[in-house]
C-alpha positions in Angstrom: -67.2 -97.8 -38.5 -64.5 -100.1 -40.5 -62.2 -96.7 -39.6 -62.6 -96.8 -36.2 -62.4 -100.6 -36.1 -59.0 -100.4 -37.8 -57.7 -97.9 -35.6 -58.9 -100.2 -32.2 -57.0 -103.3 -33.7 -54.0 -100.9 -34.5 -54.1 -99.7 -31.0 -54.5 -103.2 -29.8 -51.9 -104.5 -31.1 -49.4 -101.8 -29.9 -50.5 -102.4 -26.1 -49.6 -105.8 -26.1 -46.5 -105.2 -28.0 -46.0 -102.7 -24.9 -46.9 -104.9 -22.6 -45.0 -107.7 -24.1 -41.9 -105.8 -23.9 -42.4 -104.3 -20.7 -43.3 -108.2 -19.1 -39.8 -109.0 -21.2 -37.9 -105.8 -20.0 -38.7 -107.0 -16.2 -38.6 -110.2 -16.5 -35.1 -110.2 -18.5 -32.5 -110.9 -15.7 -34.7 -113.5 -14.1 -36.8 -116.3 -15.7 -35.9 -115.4 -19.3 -32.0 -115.0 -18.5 -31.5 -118.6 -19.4 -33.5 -118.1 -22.6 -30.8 -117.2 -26.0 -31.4 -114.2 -26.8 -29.6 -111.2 -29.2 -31.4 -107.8 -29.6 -29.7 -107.8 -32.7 -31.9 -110.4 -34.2 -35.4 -110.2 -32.4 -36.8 -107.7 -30.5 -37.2 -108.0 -26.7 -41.0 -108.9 -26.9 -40.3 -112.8 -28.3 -38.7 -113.5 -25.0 -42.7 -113.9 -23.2 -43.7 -115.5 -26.6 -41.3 -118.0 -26.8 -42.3 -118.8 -23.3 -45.9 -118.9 -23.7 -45.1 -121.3 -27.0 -43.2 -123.4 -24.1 -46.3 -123.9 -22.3 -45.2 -121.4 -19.4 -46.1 -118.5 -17.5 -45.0 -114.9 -18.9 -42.8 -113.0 -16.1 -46.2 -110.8 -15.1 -48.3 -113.9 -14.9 -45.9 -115.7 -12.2 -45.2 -112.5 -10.7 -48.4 -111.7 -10.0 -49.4 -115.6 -9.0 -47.0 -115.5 -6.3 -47.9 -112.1 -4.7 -51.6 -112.9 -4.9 -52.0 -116.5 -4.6 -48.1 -117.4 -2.9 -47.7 -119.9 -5.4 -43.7 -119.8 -6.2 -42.2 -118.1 -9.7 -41.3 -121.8 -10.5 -40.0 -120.6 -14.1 -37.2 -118.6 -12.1 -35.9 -121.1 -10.4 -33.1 -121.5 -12.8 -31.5 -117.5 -12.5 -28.2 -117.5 -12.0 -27.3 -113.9 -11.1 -24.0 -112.7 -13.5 -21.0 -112.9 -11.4 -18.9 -109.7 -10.8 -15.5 -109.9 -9.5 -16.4 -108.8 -6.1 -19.3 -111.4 -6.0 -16.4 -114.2 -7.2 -14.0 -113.4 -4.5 -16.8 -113.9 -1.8 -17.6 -117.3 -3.6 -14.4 -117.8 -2.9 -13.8 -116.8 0.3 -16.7 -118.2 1.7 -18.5 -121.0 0.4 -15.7 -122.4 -1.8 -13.2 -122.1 1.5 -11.2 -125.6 1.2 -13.6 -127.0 -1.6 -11.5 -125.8 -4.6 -10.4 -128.9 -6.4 -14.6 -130.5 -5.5 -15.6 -129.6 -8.6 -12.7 -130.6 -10.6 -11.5 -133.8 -9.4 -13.5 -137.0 -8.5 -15.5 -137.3 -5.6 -14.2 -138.5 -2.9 -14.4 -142.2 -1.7 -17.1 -143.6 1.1 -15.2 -147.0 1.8 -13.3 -145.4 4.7 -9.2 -145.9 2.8 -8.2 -143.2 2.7 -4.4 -143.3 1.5 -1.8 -140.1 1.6 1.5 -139.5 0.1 3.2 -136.9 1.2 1.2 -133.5 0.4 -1.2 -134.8 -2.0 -4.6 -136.1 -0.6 -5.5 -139.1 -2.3 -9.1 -141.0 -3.0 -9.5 -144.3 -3.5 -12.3 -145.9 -5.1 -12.2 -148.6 -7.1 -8.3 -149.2 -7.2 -7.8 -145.8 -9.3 -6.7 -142.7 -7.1 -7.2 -139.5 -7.8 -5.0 -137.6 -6.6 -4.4 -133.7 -6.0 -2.0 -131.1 -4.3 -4.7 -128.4 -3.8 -4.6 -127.3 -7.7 -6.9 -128.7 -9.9 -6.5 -127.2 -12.9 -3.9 -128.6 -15.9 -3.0 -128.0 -18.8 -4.7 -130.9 -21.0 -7.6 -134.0 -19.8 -5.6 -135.1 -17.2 -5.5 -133.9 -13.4 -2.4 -132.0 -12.4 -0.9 -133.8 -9.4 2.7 -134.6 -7.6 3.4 -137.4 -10.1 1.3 -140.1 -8.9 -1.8 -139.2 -10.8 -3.2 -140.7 -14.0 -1.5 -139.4 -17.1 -3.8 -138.1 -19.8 -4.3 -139.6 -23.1 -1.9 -139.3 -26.1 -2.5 -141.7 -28.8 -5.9 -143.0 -27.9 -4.7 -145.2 -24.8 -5.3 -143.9 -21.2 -2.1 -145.1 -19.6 -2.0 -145.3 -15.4 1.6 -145.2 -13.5 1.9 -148.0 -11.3 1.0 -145.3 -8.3 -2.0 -144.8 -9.0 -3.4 -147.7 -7.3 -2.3 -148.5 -4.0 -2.6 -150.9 -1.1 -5.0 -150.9 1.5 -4.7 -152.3 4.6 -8.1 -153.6 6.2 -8.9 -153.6 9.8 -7.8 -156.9 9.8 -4.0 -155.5 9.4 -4.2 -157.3 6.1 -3.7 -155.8 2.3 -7.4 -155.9 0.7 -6.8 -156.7 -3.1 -7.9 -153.6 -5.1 -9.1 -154.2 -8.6 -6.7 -153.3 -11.2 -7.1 -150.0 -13.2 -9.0 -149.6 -15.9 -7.3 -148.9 -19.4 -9.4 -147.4 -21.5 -8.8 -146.7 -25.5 -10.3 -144.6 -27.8 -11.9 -146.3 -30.9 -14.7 -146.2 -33.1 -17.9 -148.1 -32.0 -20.8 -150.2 -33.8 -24.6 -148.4 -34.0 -25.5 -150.8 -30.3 -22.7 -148.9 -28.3 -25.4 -146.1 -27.8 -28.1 -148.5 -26.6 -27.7 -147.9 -23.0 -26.4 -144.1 -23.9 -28.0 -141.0 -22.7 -27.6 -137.1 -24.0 -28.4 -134.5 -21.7 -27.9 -130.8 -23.4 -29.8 -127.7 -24.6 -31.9 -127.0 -28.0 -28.8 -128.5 -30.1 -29.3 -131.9 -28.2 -32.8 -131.9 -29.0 -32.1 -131.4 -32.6 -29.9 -134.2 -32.6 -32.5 -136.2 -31.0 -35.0 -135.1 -33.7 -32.8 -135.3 -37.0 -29.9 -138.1 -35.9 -32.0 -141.6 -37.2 -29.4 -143.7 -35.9 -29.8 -142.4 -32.2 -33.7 -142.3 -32.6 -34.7 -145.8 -31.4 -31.3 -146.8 -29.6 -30.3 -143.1 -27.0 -32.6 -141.7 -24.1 -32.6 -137.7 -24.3 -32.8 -135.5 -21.6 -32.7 -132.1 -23.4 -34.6 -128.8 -23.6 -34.8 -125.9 -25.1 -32.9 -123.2 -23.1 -31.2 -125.5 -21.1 -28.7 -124.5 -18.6 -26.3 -126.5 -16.1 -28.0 -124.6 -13.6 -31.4 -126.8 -14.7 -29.5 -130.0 -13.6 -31.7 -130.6 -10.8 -34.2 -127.5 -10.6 -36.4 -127.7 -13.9 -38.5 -130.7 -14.2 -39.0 -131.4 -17.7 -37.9 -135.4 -18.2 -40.8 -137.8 -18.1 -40.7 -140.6 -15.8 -42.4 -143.5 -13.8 -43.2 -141.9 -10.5 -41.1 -143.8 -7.2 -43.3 -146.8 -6.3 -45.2 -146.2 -2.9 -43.8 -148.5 0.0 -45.0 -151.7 -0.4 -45.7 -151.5 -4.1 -45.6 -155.3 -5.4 -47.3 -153.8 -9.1 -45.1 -153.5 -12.3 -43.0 -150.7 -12.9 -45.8 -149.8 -16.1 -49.1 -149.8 -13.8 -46.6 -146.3 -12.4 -47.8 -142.7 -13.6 -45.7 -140.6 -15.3 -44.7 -137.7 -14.2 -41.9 -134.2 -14.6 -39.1 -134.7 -12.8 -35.8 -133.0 -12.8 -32.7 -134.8 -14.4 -31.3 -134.9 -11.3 -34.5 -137.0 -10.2 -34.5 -139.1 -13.2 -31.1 -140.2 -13.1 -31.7 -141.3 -9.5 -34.6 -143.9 -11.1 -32.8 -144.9 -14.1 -29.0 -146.8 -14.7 -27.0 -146.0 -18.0 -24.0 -146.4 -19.1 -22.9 -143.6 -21.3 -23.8 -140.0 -20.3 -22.9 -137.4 -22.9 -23.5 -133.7 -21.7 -23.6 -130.5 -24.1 -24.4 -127.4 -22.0 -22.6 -124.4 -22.0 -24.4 -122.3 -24.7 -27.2 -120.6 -22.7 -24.8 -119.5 -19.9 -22.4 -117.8 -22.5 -24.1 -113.9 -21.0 -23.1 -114.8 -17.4 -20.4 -115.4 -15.3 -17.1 -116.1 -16.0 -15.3 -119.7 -17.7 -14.8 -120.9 -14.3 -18.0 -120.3 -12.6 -19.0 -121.9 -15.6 -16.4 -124.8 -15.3 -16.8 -125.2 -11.4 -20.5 -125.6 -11.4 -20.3 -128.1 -14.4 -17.8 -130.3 -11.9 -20.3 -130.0 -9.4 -22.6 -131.7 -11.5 -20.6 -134.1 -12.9 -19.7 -135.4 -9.5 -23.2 -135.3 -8.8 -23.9 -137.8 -11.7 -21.1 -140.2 -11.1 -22.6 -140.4 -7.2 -26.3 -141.5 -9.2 -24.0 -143.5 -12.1 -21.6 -144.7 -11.0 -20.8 -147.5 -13.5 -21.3 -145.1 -16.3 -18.7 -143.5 -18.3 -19.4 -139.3 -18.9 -18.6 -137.7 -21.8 -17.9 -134.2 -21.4 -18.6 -132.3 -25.3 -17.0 -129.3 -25.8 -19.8 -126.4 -26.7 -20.5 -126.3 -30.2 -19.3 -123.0 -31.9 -21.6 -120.6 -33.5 -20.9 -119.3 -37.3 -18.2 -116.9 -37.5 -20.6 -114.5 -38.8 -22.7 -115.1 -35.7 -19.6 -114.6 -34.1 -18.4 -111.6 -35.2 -21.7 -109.5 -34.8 -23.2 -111.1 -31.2 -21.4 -109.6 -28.2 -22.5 -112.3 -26.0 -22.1 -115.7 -28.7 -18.9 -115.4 -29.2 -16.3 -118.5 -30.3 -13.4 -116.6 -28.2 -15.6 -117.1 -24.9 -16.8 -120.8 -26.1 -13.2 -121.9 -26.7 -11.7 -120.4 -23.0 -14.8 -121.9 -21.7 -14.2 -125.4 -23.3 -10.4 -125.1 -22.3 -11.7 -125.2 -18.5 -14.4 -128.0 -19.2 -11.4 -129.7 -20.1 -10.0 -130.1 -17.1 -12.6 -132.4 -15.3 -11.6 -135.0 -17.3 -10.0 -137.9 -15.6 -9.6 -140.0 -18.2 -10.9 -143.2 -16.0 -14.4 -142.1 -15.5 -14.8 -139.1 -17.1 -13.9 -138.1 -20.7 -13.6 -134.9 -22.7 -14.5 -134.9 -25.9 -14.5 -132.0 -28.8 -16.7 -132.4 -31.9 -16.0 -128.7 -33.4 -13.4 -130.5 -35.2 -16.1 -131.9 -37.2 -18.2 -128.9 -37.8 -15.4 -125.9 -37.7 -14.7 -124.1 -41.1 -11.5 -122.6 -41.9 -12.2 -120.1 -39.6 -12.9 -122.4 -36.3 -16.3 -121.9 -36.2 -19.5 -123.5 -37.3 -19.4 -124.1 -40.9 -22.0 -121.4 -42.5 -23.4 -123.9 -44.7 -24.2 -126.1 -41.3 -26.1 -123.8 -39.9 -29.5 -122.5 -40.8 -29.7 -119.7 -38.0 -25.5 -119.3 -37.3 -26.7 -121.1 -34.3 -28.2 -124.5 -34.7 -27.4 -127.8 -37.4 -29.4 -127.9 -40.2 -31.1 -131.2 -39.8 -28.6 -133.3 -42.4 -25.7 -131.8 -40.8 -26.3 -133.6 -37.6 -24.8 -137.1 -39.2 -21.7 -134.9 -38.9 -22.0 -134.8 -35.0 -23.0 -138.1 -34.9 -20.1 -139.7 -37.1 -17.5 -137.7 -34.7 -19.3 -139.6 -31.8 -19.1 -143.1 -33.1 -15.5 -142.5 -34.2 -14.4 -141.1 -30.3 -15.7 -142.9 -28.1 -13.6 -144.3 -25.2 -14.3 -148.0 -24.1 -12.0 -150.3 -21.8 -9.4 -152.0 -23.7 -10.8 -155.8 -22.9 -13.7 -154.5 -25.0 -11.4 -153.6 -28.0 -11.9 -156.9 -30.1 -15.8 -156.8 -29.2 -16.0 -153.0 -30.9 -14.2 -154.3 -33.8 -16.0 -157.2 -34.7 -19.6 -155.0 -34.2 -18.0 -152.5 -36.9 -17.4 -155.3 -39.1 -20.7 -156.9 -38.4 -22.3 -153.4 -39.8 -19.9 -153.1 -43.1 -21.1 -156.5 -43.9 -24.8 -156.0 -42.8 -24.7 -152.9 -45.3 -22.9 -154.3 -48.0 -25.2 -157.3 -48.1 -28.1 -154.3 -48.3 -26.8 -151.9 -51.2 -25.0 -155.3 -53.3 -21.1 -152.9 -52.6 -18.2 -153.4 -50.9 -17.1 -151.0 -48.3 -14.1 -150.9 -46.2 -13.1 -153.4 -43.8 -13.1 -152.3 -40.7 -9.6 -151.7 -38.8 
């Protein structure tokens, strides 16, 4: 009897290993695409189990829920179908027709003044233009233009050319004043600069959300495991107050909470930082510009919901070069050409790239070994690292220059009052 038992559990458990694999095997280039993934390092059957430990539906589940009951495949909502180079060209050709530079440069302006010079089609919005001559790609942060466009930054200060904000002549024949450019300056910033600050990103971002103490109580998260830019406004994961019915006169607490997309979110709630880290679950499809021009789409999409908030692009963190060298599809060759394009949509006014691999690369630019328990993610004291890169780049208008210094000295003094030392003053 024990015999026979034995040899039902044995038999057991190969069928749902079978089943597990087949449910992965057809569910691979659809709901679990966005999930990371090597065959090298777990067999195709954890890609179900990681989603039943998510609290969702197994590709056979939903599959079978929406032929039976028509109730949508919700967890494939986020697919994004590799790209071949025929599929590009029609991109291209068709929906991208006139569009090219939309996901690059800023979006455009809905006060009506609009102002050209020459070939290049400028945008004005709030005094700075942005301007382009149908190529939106450069060679550093800054936009490539006919002269007239913001120059990037060099030594930590964002300089403007006096033609980059112009005139405009209201329908009164008069010039309407136009508030004067921005210069912003890269410095280091006190603990309180990440009050207001949110982090959108993938499973690193919610490791830093979990291990970084000084961003515990101050930062709002929007992350998730498996993440993809794709997810911006299709998974509904971030909880928030639901939109208060028309003539609500309540408080904003006597609201239910409930999933919404970050898209959704963002449209309830003001910051004014927004750092984004995405790029590591989309590293098996498409190409760096795909990649690049549906990040720009979202970005514009963000400074239309923000648009007081500065954006911090972050370049995707490398993986170990051991990690490296053995994946075919994590590879620090493919994260560096794809960081290269996510450069680009930096303006330098609203939108800042930023590139914290410099504080994590080894000798061999990629993630230290001794960082990284899994050649993947931070051990959990490593994320200070990440965090000391932030507070050290962080880009803020130069009238705010003396107010960031005397916070960094306020926190040298606060510390050395604590540990009875003396630490550095701050420059």
């Amino acid at each position: 009897m024990k015999e026979l038992a034995r040899h039902l559990l044995s038999v057991g458990i190969i069928v749902v290993a079978l089943l597990l694999t087949a449910d992965a095997a057809l569910g691979q280039k659809s709901v679990y695409e966005e999930i990371e993934y090597s065959a090298a390092d777990a067999p195709l059957l954890t890609l179900p189990l990681r989603k039943i430990m998510d609290g969702e539906d197994p590709f056979i589940v939903a599959y079978l829920r929406e032929k039976l009951f028509g109730i949508p495949m919700t967890t494939g909502e986020d697919y994004e179908p590799e790209l071949t180079e025929e599929s590009e060209d029609i991109a291209t050709d068709e929906e991208v027709e006139g569009t090219e530079d939309a996901a690059f440069a800023e979006p455009d302006v809905t006060d009506g003044n609009a102002v050209t010079d020459g070939d290049a089609g400028m945008a004005i919005t709030d005094g700075n233009a942005a301007v382009t001559d149908g190529n939106a790609v450069s060679d550093g942060n800054a936009s490539v233009s006919d002269g007239n466009a913001m120059a990037g930054v060099t030594d930590g200060n964002a300089v403007t050319d006096g033609n980059a904000a112009l005139p405009v002549i209201d329908t009164t024949g008069n010039i309407a004043a136009i508030p004067e450019a921005v210069n912003y300056v890269e410095t280091a910033v006190p603990d309180w600069y990440f009050d207001d600050a949110l982090f959108i990103g993938d499973s690193r971002t919610v490791g830093l959300s979990e291990y970084c103490e000084q961003l515990k109580d101050r930062a709002t998260f929007y992350s998730k495991v498996s993440l993809t830019i794709y997810g911006f406004s299709k998974k509904p994961f971030v909880n928030a107050r639901a939109v208060p019915p028309e003539g609500f006169e309540g408080s904003v607490e006597e609201l239910p909470m409930e999933k919404v997309t970050i898209e959704q979110a963002l449209e309830r709630s003001q910051f004014a930082k927004i750092y984004i880290m995405l790029g590591l679950n989309e590293l098996g499809s498409g190409s760096a510009e795909s990649f690049a021009a549906e990040f720009g789409t979202v970005v514009a999409r963000i400074r239309e919901l923000q648009p007081d908030a500065v954006i911090y692009i972050q370049g995707i963190m490398h993986v170990t070069h051991k990690k490296s060298e053995s994946d075919r599809v994590f590879k620090n060759s493919t994260i560096n050409l794809r960081n290269e394009a996510l450069s680009t949509l930096a303006d330098n006014q609203h939108v800042f790239y930023i590139d914290m691999n410099s504080a994590t690369d080894d000798e061999n630019g990629a993630l230290g070994q001794d960082l990284s328990f899994d050649n993947v993610h931070l051990k959990a004291k490593s994320y200070a690292l990440w965090y000391d890169y932030l507070k050290n780049h962080a880009f803020v208008p130069e009238s705010d220059l003396e107010l960031m210094q005397m916070g960094l000295q306020q926190e040298i003094e606060q510390k050395n009052a604590e540990n009875g030392g003396t630490e550095e003053t701050a420059q």
